[in-house]
NULODREN-987012 format. One record per residue (C-alpha): residue in one letter; y, z, x. Coordinates in pm, whole numbers, plus 32768, in hexadecimal, padded with zeros to 4 digits. Layout:
<nodes>
AYZX;...
</nodes>
This chain:
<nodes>
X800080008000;X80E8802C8127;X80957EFE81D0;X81057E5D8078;X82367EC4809A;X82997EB981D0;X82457D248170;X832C7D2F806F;X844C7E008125;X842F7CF6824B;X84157BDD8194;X853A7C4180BA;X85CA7CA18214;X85B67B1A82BC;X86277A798179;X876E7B318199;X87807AE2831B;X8769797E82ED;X887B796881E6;X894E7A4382D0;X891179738429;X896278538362;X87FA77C683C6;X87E07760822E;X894477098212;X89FA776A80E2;X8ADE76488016;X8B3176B17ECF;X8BCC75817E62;X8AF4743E7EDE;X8BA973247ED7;X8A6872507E99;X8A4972F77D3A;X8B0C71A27C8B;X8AC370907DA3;X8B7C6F5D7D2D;X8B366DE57DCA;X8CA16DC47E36;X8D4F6E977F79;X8ECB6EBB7EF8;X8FF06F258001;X910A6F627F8C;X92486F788047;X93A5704C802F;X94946FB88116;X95F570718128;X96DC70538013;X97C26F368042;X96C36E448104;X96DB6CD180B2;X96056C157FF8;X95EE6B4F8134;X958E6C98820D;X94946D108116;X93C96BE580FF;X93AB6BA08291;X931F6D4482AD;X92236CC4817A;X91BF6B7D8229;X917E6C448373;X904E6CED826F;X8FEC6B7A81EC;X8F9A6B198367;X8F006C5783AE;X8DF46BEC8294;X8DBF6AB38306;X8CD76B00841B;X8BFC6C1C8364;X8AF16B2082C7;X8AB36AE3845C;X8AA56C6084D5;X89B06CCF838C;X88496C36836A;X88586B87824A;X89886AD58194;X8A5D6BE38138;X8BB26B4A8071;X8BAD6A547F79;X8D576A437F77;X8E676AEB7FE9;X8FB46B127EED;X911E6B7D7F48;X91F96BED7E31;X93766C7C7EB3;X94496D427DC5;X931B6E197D37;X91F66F0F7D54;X90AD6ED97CF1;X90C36FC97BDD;X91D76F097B4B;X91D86E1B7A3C;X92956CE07A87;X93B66CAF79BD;X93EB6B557917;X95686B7178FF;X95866BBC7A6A;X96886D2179DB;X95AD6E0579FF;X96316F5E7AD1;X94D76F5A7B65;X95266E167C33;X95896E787D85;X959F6D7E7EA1;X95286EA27FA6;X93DE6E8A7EE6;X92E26DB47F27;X91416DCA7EFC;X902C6D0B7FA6;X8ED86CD87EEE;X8D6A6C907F78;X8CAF6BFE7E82;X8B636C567F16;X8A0D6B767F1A;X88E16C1E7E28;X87B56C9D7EAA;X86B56BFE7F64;X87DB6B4D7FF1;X88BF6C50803E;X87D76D568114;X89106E4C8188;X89876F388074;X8AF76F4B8048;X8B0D708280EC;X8AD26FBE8239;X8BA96EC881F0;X8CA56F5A81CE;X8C82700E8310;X8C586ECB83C0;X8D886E6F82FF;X8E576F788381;X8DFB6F6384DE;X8E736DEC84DD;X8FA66E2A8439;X901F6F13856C;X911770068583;X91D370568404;X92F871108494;X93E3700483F3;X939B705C8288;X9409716081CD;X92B571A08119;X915A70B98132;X904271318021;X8F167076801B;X8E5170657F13;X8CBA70427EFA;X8C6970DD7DBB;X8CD470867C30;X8D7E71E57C37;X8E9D720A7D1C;X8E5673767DB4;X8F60744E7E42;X8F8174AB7FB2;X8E7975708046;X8F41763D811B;X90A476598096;X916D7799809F;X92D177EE7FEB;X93CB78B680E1;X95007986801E;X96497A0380AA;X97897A39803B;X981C79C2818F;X982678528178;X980A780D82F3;X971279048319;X9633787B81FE;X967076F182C7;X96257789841E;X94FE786D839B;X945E770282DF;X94A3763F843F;X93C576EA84E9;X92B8773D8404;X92C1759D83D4;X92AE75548543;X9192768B858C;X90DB75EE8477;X90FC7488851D;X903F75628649;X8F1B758D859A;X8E16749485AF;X8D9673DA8480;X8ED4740F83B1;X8F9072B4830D;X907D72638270;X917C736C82C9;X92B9739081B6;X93D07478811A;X94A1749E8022;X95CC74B08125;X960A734780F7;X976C72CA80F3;X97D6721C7FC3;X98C171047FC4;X9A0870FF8078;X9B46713A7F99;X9C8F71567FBE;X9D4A72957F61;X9EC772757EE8;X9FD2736D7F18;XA12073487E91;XA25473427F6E;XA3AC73E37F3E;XA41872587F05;XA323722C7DCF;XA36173607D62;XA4E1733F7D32;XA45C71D87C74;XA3CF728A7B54;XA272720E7BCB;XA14772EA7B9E;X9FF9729F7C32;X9F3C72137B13;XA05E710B7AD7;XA00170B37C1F;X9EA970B47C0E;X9E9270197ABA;X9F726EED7B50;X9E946EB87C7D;X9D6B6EC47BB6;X9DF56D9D7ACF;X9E676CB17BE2;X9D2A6CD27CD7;X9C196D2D7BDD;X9CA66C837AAD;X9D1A6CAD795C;X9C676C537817;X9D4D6B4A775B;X9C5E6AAA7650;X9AEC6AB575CD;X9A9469457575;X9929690C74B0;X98556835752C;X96FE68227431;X96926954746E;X971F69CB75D3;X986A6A4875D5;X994E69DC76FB;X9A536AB577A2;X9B716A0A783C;X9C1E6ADA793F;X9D386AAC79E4;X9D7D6B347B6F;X9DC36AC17C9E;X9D19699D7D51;X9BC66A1B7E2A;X9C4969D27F88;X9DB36A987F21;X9C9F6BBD7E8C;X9C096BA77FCA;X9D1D6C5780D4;X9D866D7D812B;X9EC16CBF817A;X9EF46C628028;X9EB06DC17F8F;X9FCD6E4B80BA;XA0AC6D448075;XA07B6D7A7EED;XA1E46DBF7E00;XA1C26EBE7D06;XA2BA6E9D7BCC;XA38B700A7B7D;XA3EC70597A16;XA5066F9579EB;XA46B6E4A7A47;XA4B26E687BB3;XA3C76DFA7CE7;XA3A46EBE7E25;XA2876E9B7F37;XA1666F5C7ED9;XA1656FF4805C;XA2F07078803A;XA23871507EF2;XA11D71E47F67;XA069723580A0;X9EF5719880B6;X9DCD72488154;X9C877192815A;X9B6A72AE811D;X99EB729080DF;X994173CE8016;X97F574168008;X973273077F2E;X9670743D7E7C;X96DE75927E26;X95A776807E37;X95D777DE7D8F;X94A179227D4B;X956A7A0E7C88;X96A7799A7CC6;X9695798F7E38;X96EB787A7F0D;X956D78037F97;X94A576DF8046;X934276588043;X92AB75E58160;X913D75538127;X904A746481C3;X8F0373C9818E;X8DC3742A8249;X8CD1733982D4;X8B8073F1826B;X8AE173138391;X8B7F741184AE;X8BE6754B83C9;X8BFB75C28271;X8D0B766A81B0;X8C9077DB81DB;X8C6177B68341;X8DC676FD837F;X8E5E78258284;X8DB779368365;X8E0F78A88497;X8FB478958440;X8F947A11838C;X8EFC7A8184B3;X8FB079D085C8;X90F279868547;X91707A2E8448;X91887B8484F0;X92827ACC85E9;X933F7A3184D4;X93877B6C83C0;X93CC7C10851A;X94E17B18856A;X95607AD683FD;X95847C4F8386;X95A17C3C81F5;X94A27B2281D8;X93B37B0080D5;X928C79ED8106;X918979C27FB6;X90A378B17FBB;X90EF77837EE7;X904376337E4C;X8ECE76057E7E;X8EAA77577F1D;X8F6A78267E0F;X8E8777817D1E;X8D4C78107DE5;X8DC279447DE8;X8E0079247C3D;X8C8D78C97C0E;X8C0279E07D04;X8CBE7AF77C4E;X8C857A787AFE;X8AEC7A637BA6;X8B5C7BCE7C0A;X8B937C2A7ABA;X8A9C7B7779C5;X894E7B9E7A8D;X89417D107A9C;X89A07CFC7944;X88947C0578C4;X87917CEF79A3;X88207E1878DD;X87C47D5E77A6;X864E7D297828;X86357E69788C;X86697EE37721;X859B7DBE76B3;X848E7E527796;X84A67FB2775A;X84937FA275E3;X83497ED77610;X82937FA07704;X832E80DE76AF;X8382813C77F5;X84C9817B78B4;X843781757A09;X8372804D79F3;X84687F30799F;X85167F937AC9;X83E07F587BCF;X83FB7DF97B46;X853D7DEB7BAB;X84C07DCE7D28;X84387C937CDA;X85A27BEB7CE8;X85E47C2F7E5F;X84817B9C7E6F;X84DD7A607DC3;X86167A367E87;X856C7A517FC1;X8476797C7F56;X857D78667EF0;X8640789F803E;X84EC783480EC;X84C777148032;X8601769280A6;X85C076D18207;X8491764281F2;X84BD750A815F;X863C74F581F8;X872274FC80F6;X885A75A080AF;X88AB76D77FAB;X89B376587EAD;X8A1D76E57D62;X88C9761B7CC0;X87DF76FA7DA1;X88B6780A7D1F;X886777E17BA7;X870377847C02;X86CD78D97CB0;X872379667B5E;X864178787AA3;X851D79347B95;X85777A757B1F;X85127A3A79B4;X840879C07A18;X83A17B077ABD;X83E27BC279BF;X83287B2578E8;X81CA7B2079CC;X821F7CB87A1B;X822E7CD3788A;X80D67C327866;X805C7D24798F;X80FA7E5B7909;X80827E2977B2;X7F207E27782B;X7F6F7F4378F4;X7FB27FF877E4;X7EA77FB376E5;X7D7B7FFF7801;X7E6C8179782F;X7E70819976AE;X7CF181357697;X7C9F822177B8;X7D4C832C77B9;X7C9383C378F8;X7C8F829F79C2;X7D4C82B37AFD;X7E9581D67B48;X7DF0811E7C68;X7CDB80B67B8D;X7DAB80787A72;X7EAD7F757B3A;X7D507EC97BE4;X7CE67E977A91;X7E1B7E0F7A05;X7E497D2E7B1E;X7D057CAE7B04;X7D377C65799D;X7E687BC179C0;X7E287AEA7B04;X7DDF79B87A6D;X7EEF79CA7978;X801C7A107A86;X7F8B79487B83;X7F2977F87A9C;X80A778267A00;X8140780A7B55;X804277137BC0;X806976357AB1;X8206764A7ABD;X81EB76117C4C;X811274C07C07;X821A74447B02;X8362748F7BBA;X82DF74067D0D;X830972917CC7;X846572C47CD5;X843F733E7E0D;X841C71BA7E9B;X855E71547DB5;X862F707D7E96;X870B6FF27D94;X8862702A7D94;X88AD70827C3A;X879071CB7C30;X8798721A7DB6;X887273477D3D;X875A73E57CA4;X869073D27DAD;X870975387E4A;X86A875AA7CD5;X858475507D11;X855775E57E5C;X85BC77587DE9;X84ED77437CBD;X83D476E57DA4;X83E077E47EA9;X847D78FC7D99;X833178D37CC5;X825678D27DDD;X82C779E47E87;X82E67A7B7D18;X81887A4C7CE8;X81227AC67DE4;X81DB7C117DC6;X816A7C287C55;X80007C097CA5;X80347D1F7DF4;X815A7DC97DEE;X81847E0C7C96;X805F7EBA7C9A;X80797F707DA0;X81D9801F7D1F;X8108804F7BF5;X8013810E7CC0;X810381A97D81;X81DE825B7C78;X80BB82BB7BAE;X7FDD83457CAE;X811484377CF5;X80F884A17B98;X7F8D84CE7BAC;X7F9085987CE0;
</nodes>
């Protein structure tokens, strides 16, 4: 009975080293869950690039494709497309107003091969991808996009300060540590300048004119942008006619300095004798948490060389003490794909004990017996264990599916521990004077066939999946995996160690 434990307590034991060396490394949120047969990057260039500008930085991604069908064994790419002015995950707009039209925008799309013809998943080509492309330093933001679902950056944290330069200086250097660490992409923040503008202030000269400074803006805005004179119907378009000044006069800053500004009265003076112009640029997003001034700084991890966890332990451990050090007053909280690991985890946190609270009572009302619901309860470090060893074995990572099929497992042991107990039970009520020890070998040899053909039979139909290569169900594969190795190492401990707990806490109560 000792040796059976001291089984359990080391396998338990390993199962939790391997999770904690990373040797089974942990990625909550697998990007191969929705696999898609296009590889999307989109790119953010600063605001204000050309049209021009932004298409040359998306054309420098079109030739990096171009040699990928040579690099990857197979024929990788069907056709490349280059759209500038929007994102993948915008519509196109057929009247060419929308807001959402931005000419520092611009996507390129791989239209990948199928399978048998295509033989490198996305995953790798994007990588390829990305190492042709080169350095991204140029761009504001690069995502690129494998899966239907766009997920959020993997490591991504939100910084908050009231002090302004602080809060820049503080998101500098976490950006360029982060750029340190190998197997992080795709580097951005939201300290992005917007686009330049120019800031009026009105002189003594245009104040004495009666002018005020949305006369002035108001007439600038009607001879460069234009003014609205007439809606004309065409079918069924409308047409706006608009009256300004010719492009190439729009065009200068000469013009705009050079520009006469009418005073109440009817009166022209030169716009620079009435105010003083200051050209500024402003951040092109203003972050706030709680009405503090803040900035996110995320990136992508390549799970080839690292994943998430390990990148996130690596900058708590090794940077972060430094920083808060440096920056007194700072507050750092993860954000994006990592804040929403830590939601499901707590909500996990919450709801399992709860649901094994509700199968404890389940359990204790049928066998009538406070004690012995909770000896089943070993069984769930047993199935964990047992699912953490699957992975290993077979090589495969633990995501949030492995998660919910480690709680699958545990129904299942209760349910084989029920079937046990229960016959435990009726041989004690039938025999009142039979020992424990006798009274769990009998149970257990009752019940063998029962437990073990159950778990038998739901290892036989589960393991096909096993060999699922496609990639529309590969997510399920790590399912899979920890329902494997959870029922067999649940089996196993109903058919042993449940028994021997049995024996245990009822031999005490003999002696």
């Amino acid at each position: 009975m000792l040796l059976t434990f001291s089984i359990g307590i080391l396998f338990v034991a390993s199962a939790i080293w391997l999770v904690r060396s990373d040797t089974v490394p942990v990625i909550v949120f697998d990007n191969a869950a929705s696999v898609d047969n296009t590889v999307k990057a989109d790119l953010v260039l600063p605001e204000g690039t050309s049209f021009d500008a932004t298409a040359a930085a998306a054309r420098r991604f079109v030739d990096a494709a171009e040699p990928i069908n040579g690099q990857l064994d197979g024929t990788s790419i069907e056709s490349v497309g280059l759209r500038v002015g929007e994102l993948s995950d915008v519509r196109a707009s057929r009247t060419g107003k929308d807001e959402t039209i931005r000419a520092s925008h611009a996507t390129v799309t791989l239209k990948l091969h199928e399978r048998p013809v295509r033989q490198a998943s996305p995953e790798a080509i994007e990588r390829i991808w990305r190492q042709n492309v080169g350095s991204m330093s140029d761009l504001e933001e690069v995502s690129i996009q494998t899966t239907r679902a766009r997920f959020k950056p993997s490591v991504a944290y939100t910084l908050v300060h009231d002090d302004s330069e602080f809060l820049h200086g503080a998101a500098a250097e976490l950006k360029s540590y982060m750029g340190t660490v190998p197997g992080l992409y795709a580097l951005a923040d939201s300290l992005s300048p917007g686009k330049r503008q120019f800031e009026i202030e009105l002189t003594p000269v245009g104040k004495a004119a009666g002018l005020t400074p949305a006369m002035i803006s108001k007439q600038l805005r009607a001879n460069f942008h234009g003014l609205e004179v007439q809606r004309i119907q065409r079918g069924r378009n409308e047409i706006s006619v608009m009256v300004r000044y010719p492009s190439e006069r729009r065009r200068s800053l000469r013009e705009l300095t050079s520009e006469r500004i009418t005073v109440p009265g009817g009166q022209e003076i030169p716009l620079s004798s009435a105010v003083n112009i200051t050209e500024t640029r402003e951040l092109g997003t203003l972050t706030r948490v709680d009405g503090r001034q803040a900035a996110r700084v995320n990136a992508h991890a390549d799970l080839a060389e690292i994943t998430p966890m390990q990148a996130r332990r690596r900058i708590s451990e090794d940077f972060f003490p430094g920083l808060l050090e440096k920056y007194p007053g700072l507050v750092i909280s993860p954000d994006a794909g990592a804040r929403d690991e830590r939601t499901m985890l707590a909500t996990l946190a919450v709801m399992v004990p709860f649901v094994l609270l509700v199968m404890y009572g389940l359990m204790a009302s049928f066998l009538r017996s406070y004690w012995k619901p909770l000896v089943v309860v070993f069984g769930v470090p047993m199935a964990f264990a047992g699912a953490v060893f699957g992975h290993w074995i077979l090589g495969w990572h633990l995501t949030a599916v492995s998660l919910f099929g480690m709680i699958g497992v545990s129904g299942v042991i209760m349910n084989d521990a029920l079937v046990l107990l229960d016959r435990y039970n009726t041989i004690r009520r039938e025999n009142e004077a039979l020992p424990a020890i006798a009274a769990a070998a009998g149970a257990t040899r009752d019940r063998f066939r029962a437990v073990f053909l159950t778990s038998l039979t739901t290892l036989l139909g589960l393991s096909p999946l096993l060999y699922e290569r496609s990639e529309e169900l590969l997510f399920l594969v790590p399912f899979v995996v920890s329902m494997l190795g959870g029922l067999f190492a649940a089996t196993v401990f109903t058919l042993f160690g449940l028994p021997a707990l049995v024996m245990l806490v009822e031999g005490r109560r003999e002696a």
